[in-house]
ZAMARGU-4260 file (C-alpha; in steps of 0.2 Angstrom, whole numbers, plus 5000, padded with zeros to 4 digits):
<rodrens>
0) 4930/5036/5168 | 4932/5020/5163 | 4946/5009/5170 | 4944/4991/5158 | 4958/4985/5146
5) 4952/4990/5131 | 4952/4979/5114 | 4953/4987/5097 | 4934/4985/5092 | 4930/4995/5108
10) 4945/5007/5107 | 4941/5009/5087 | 4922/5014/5089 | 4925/5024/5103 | 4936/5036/5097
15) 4925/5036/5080 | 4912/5040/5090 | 4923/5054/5099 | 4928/5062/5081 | 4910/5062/5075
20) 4907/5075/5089 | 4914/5087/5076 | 4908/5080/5061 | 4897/5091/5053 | 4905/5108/5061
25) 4920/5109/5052 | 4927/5099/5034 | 4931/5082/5033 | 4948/5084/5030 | 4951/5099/5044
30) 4942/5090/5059 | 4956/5078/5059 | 4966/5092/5063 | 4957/5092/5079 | 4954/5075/5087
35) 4970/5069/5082 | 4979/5081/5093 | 4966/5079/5106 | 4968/5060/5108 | 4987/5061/5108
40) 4985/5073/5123 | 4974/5061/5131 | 4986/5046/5127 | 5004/5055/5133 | 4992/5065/5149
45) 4987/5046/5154 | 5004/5040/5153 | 5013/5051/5162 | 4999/5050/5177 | 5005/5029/5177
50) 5023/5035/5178 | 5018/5048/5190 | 5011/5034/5200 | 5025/5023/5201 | 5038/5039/5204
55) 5025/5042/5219 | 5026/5024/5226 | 5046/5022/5224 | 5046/5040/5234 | 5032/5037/5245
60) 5027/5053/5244 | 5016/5063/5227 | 5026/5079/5231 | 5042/5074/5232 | 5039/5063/5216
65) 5032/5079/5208 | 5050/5091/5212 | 5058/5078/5205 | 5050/5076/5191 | 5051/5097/5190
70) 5070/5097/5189 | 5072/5082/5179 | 5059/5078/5165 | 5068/5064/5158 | 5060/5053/5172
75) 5046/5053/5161 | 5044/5050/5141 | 5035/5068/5140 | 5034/5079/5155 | 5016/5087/5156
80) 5012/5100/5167 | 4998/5102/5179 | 4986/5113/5171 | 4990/5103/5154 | 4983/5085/5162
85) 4970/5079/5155 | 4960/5078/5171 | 4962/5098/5172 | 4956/5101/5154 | 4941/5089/5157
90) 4935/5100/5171 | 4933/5116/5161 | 4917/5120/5154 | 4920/5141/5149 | 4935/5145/5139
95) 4937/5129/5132 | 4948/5133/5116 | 4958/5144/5126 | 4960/5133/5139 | 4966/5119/5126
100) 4978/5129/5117 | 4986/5136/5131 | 4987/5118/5139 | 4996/5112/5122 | 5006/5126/5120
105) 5013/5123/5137 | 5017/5104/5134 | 5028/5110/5119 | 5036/5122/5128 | 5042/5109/5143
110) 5045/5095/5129 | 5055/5103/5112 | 5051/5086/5103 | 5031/5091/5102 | 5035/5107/5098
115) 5028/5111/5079 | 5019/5095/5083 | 5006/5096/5096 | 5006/5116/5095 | 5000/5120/5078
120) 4981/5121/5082 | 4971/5135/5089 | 4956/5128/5096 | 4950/5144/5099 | 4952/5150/5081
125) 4938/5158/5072 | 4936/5162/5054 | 4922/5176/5047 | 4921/5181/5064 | 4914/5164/5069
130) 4923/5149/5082 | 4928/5137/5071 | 4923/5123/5082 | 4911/5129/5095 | 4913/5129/5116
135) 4900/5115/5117 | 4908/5104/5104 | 4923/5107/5111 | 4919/5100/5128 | 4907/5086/5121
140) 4921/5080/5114 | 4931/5081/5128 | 4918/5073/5137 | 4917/5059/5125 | 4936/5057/5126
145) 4937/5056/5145 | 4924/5039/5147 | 4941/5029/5144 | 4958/5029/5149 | 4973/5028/5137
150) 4988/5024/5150 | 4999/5012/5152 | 4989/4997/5158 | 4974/5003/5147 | 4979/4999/5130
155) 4995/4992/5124 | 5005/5005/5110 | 5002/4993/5097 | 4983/4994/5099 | 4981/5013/5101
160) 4992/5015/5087 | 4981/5001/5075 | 4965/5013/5083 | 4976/5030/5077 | 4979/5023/5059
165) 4959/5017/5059 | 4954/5036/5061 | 4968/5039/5049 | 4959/5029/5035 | 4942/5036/5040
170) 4947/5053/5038 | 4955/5048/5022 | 4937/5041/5016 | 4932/5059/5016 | 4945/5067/5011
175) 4944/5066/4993 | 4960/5072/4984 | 4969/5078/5000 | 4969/5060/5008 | 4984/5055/4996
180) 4993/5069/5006 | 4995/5058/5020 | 4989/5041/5020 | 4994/5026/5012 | 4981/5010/5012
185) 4987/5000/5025 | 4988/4983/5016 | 4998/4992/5003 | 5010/4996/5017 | 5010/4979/5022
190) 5015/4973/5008 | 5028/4986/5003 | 5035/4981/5022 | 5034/4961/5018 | 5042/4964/5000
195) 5058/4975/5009 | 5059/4963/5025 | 5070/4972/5034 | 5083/4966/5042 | 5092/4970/5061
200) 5104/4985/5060 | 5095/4993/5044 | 5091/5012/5038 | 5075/5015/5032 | 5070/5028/5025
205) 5054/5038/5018 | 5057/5055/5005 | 5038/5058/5007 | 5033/5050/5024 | 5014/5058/5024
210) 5008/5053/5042 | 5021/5039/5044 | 5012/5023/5039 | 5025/5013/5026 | 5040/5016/5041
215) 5029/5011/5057 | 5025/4997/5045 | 5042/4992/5042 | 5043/4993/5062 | 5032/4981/5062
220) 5036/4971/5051 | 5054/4968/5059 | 5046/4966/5077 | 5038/4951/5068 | 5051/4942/5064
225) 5062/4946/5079 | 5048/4948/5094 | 5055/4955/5111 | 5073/4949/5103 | 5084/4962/5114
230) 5101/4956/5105 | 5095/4960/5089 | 5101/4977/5083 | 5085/4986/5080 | 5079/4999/5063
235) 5083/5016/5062 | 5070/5026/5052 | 5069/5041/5044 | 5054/5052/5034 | 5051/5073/5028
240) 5036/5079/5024 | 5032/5094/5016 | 5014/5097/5023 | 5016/5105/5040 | 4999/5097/5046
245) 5005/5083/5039 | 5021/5081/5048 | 5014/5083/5064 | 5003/5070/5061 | 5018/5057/5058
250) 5027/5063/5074 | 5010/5059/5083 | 5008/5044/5074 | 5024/5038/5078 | 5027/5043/5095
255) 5008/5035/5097 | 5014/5017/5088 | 5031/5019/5103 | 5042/5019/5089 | 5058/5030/5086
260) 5060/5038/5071 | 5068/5056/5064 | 5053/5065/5054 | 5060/5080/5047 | 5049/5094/5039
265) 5055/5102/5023 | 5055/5100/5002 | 5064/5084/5001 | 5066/5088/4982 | 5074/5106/4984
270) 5079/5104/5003 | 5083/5086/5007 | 5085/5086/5026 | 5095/5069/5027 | 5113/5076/5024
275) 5131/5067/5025 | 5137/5085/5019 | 5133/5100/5009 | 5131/5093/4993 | 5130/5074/4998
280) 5116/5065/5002 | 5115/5052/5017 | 5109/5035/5012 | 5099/5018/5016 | 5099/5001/5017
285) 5078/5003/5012 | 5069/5019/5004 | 5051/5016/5005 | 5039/5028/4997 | 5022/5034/4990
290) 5024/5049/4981 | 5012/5059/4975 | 5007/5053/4958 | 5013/5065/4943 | 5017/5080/4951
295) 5023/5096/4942 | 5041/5102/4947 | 5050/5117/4938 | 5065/5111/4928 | 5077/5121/4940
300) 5074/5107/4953 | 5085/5094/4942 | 5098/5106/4930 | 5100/5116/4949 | 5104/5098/4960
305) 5118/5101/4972 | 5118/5079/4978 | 5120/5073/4958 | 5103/5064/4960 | 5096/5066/4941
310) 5112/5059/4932 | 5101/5045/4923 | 5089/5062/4916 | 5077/5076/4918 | 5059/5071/4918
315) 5044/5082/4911 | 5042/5098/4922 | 5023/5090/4922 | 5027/5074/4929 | 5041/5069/4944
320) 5040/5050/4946 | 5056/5049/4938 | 5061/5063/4949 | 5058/5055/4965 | 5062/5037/4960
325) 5079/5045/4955 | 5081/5054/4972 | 5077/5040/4982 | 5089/5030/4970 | 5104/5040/4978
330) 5099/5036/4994 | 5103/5021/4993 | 5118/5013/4999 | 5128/5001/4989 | 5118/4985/4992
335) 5100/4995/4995 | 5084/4992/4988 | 5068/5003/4985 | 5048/5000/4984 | 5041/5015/4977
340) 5021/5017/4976 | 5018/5025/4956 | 5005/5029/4945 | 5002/5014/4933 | 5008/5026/4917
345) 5026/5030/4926 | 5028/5009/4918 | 5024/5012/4902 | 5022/5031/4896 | 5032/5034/4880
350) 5035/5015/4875 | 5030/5014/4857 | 5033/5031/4853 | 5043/5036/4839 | 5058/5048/4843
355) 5064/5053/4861 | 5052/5051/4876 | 5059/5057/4893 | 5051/5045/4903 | 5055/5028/4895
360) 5074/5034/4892 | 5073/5034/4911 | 5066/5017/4911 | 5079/5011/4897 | 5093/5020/4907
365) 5087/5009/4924 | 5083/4993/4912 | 5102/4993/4906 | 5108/4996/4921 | 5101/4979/4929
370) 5090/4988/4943 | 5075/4984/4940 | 5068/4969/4949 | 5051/4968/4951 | 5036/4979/4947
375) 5018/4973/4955 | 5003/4980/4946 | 4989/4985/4961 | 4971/4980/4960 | 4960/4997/4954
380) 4950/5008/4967 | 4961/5006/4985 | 4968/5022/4986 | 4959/5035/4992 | 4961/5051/4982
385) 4958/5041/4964 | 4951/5023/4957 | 4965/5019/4947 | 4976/5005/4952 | 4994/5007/4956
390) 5009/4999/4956 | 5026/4995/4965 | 5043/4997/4956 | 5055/4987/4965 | 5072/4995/4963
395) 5088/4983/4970 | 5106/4987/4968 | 5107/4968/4974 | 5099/4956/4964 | 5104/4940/4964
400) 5092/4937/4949 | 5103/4945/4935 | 5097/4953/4920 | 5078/4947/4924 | 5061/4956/4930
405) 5047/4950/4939 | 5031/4954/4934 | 5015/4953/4947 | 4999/4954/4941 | 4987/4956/4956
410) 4973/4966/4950 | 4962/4953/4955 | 4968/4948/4972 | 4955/4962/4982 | 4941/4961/4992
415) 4925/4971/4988 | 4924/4983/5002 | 4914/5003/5006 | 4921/5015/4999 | 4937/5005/4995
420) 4944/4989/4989 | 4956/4982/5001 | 4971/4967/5000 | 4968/4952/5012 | 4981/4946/5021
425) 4981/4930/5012 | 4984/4940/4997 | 4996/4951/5005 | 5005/4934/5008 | 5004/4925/4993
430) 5012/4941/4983 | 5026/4941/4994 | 5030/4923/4993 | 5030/4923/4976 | 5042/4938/4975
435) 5053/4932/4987 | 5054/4912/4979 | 5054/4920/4962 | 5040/4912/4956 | 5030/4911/4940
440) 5014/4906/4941 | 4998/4906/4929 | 4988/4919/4927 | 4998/4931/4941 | 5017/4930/4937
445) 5030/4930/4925 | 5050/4929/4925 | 5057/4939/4909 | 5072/4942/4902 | 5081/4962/4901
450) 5082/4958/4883 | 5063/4956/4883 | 5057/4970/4891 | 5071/4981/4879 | 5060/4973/4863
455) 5045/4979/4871 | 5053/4997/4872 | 5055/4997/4889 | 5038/4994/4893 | 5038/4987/4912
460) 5017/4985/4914 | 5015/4969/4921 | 4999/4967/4911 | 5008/4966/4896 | 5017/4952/4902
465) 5006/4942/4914 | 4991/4941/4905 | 4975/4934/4915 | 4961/4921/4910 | 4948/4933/4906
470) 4934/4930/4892 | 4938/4948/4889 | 4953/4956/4889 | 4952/4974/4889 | 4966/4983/4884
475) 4971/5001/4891 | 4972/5013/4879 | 4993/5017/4882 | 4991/4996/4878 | 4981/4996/4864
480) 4994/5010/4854 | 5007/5003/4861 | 4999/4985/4850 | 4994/4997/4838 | 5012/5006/4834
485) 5022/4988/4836 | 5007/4980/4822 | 5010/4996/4812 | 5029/4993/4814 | 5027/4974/4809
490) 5017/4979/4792 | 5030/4991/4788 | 5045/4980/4787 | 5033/4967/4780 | 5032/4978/4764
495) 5048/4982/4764 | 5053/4964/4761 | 5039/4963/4750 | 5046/4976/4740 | 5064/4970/4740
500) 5058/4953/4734 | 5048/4961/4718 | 5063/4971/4714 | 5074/4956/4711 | 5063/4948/4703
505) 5062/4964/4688 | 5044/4968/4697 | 5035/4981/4704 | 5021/4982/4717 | 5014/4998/4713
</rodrens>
């Protein structure tokens, strides 16, 4: 086994290499499932043996070091037992799966925060009568696996966790629909984190937290401004997922990264597990999210809430943004703001249309109201489970730019990359200076006024209001009626006057 310092290129291509001992047995999006788990074990296996080792010279001796440790497990982060070390499950070569699961079962058992985490796999599973992973894939990737050491002095938490949310986005490149499930394109998170910047003391929170990547990246974010800064009062975050897989995922991605956070598992919308009482919900200086886009609820979900968290209105049964954007609205504390990852249409659906229209009487409700402060439109093709762009709705109960709304639109600051655009960080950096200096500038951003936005119907794209230097501007279609209907409204009072001005004059313009 190998006993360098390994750097990120080394680390990345190893455990690549490691996951594609599976490819090919099991689908794309299940074999994460699998290697995830593994290398967590490896990484927590690794650690412990460097704790170990310094117990063992404080003591002098490896078998007083190990009673201790017996009776009191909270010398260590995570107490692993001796058939579960890794240097144990690397000496197996029958029985593998079972060996594996009864190893991971076991380090659940002596540590009640893996528990639901680690444990969820069967290794030894078979479907149709078949091993879904076979005994010699199993050990070759074990074997794989073992060439490196993930401990302490191996690899600081800060690269294994970059190398965990690498083989996060890889399995997100084949897993087609499923990979909005659970990740969220890393620059995307960056710049969510940049935009809500938070500050020493804050909650933060995630309604839909997937595997984890917008928190760990408001972690980050803060560590950046206030590095190795032991007086400063650190974040407190908090996530729920629904997907069990998923969830365990975050806790692993999490625990990975050396970051504390709560990660609840549960139906945020029908069972929020961030309570201050029965019927109240707790709330946060930061909500940070990425729902999925357009989701179908059942109307009981908003005419049955308990926390009063639809009192703007009831979206469509066949599409929650609105939902969501109003939950996490009532998570928020007094002075809290919001950065919400939506579907481009959940800006602009229903504006031109004559009569009612659920989803902008929720935009008009939030326009009136002052709370809308920015909304960024995203360039096309980063996401993972679809190639239309997205945007960020910026929600603040604080702005100190009254009754106006900036509009960002960076559609065209990507990179070309395989399979996905992506968002340098020079781009990352010029959106976020311009949202935080409240900038306009040509051809990306524009300041405009409540009153504005209410004569557009509520329309809050941004490329209706910052339009680029193109030759060609294509309009989408919701743009082109919306032109349509306000031309068609235009004409109309056009005859009208047209009308009243033959009338007075004794004529008629039949």
């Amino acid at each position: 086994m190998s006993t360098e310092v390994l750097d990120i290129n080394t680390l990345e291509n190893w455990l690549w290499d490691a996951a594609c001992k599976i490819r090919g047995e099991i689908d794309a999006p299940k074999y994460k499932d699998y290697i995830l788990p593994l290398i967590f074990i490896k990484r927590l296996s690794d650690v412990f043996n460097d704790e170990l080792d310094k117990l063992i010279d404080d003591f002098g001796d490896e078998e007083i070091a190990e009673e201790l440790l017996t009776d009191d497990h909270s010398l260590v982060r995570f107490y692993i037992p001796k058939d579960a070390r890794w240097k144990e499950i690397a000496k197996q070569s029958i029985g593998v799966g079972e060996y594996l699961t009864n190893a991971v079962r076991s380090i659940a058992r002596e540590n009640p925060k893996l528990q639901g985490v680690i444990d969820i796999v069967d290794f030894n599973a078979t479907t149709a009568g078949q091993r879904i992973i076979s005994e010699g894939k199993l050990k070759a990737l074990i074997d794989v696996l073992n060439k490196h050491r993930l401990g302490i002095k191996d690899v600081e938490p800060d690269i294994i966790g970059r190398s965990y949310e690498y083989l996060l986005r890889k399995f997100a490149e084949g897993s087609g629909q499923s990979a909005g499930e659970f990740y969220t394109p890393k620059e995307v998170a960056i710049l969510m984190a940049h935009i809500l910047d938070p500050e020493p003391g804050n909650k933060v929170y995630d309604p839909c937290c997937g595997s984890g990547g917008l928190l760990i990246k408001c972690q980050l974010r803060f560590k950046e401004k206030y590095p190795d800064d032991t007086k400063v009062k650190p974040i407190r975050m908090c996530g729920q997922e629904i997907q069990h897989s998923t969830f365990a995922m975050a806790k692993m991605n999490i625990i990975i990264h050396d970051i504390e956070a709560e990660i609840a598992l549960g139906d945020t919308m029908e069972r929020p597990a961030f309570l201050e009482s029965d019927t109240s919900l707790r709330t946060f200086n930061i909500v940070t999210a990425n729902p999925m886009w357009n989701q179908d609820f059942s109307q009981d979900i908003y005419e049955n809430d308990l926390y009063e968290r639809f009192i703007f209105g009831y979206p469509n049964s066949n599409n929650a943004d609105w939902g969501w954007i109003q939950h996490m609205f009532k998570s928020l504390k007094e002075k809290g703001k919001m950065a919400v990852v939506l579907d481009t249409g959940a800006v602009s659906r229903g504006s031109g249309v004559t009569g009612k229209n659920r989803e902008r009487d929720l935009r008009k409700e939030f326009i009136n109201k002052d709370l809308i402060e920015a909304v960024i439109l995203l360039p096309e093709n980063l996401f993972y489970n679809t190639t239309a762009p997205g945007i960020i709705l910026i929600i603040n109960k604080n702005k100190t730019q009254k009754n106006e709304i900036l509009f960002i639109n960076s559609s065209e600051l990507f990179e070309k990359g395989r399979p996905k655009n992506y968002i340098p960080n020079i781009f990352i950096e010029k959106i976020s200076l311009i949202y935080h200096h409240w900038k306009e500038e040509e051809n990306l951003s524009k300041i405009i006024k409540n009153e504005d936005v209410v004569k557009n119907d509520f329309n809050l794209s941004p490329s209706r209001y910052v339009i680029l230097n193109k030759e060609e501007n294509l309009l989408s279609l919701e743009e082109a009626v919306i032109k349509l209907k306000d031309a068609e409204e235009k004409q109309k009072n056009a005859d009208k006057e047209l009308s009243n001005i033959l009338n007075k004059l004794g004529l008629s313009n039949d």
